[in-house]
N, C-alpha and C positions, 0 to 999 in steps of 0.2 A: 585468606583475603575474601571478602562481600562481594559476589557479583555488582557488577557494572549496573545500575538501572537504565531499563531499555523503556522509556512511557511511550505508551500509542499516543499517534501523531498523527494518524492518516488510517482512511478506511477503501479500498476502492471496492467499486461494483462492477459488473458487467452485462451487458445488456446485447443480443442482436437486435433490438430494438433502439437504438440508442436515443436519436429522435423524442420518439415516446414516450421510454424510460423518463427519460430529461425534462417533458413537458409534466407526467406526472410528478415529480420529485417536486417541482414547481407549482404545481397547484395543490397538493396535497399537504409539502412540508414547508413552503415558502423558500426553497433555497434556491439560492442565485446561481451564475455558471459565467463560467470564462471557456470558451474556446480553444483548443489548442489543437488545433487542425481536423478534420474529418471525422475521425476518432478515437478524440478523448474529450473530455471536458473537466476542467478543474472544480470541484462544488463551492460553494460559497456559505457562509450564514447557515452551518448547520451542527456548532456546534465543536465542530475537530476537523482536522481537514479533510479532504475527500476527492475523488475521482470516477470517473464515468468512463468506462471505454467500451465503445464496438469489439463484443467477442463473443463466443458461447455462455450461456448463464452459469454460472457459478456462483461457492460458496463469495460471501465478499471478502477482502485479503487483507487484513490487518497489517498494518506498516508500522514497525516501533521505529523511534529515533535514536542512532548514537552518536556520540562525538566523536568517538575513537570506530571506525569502521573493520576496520582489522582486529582489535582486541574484541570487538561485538560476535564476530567471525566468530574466532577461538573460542569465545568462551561459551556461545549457542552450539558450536561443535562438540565439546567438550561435558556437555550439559546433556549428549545424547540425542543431537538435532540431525537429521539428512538434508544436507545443502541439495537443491533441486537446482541453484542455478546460483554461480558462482559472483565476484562482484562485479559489475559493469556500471558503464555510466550514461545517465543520460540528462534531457537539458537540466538543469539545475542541482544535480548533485551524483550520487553513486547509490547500489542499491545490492543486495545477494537476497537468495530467496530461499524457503529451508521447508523441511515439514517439520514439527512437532511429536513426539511421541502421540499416539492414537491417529496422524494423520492429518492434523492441522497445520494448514497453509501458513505462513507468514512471509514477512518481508523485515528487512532493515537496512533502514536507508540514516546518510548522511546530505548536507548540503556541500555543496560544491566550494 
């Protein structure tokens, strides 16, 4: 059976500058922002979705989408993935987080 297609969907950043960050994103790339509390910001107008949150700098963390969140599970498991963080939820849907063979970050999230 074809793996499930997981498409990127979302990219987030991170910034301790968060502020900053967000003013440069804005005058360099035009993109917009929504709020969602102190820190995070949702990106706007750039393309794919995206996010901004107050934390230590890091690589940014690619987010694929699946329908089926538990067979996405399985089969990134199964694929040779290390789950760093199992599934949870948060406002608007569910999310696990894995690293990639060599070390890459991801995520895959479902909507609520």
């Amino acid at each position: 059976m074809p793996p499930i297609p997981l498409p990127i969907d979302y990219v987030e950043f991170t910034s301790p500058t968060l502020e900053a960050t967000q003013a440069f994103f804005a005058a360099a790339f035009g993109w917009a922002f929504v709020d969602y509390g102190p820190d995070y910001r949702d990106i706007r107008n750039a393309g794919t979705g995206g996010g901004l949150e107050r934390g230590a700098a890091r690589a940014p963390l690619i987010v694929l989408r699946a329908e089926d969140l538990e067979a996405a599970l399985e089969q990134v498991t199964a694929a040779g993935a290390e789950i760093t963080r199992g599934i949870f939820e948060f406002p608007g849907g569910r999310r696990f987080e894995l690293l990639a063979p060599g070390g890459i970050a991801m995520a895959v999230w479902t909507a609520a």
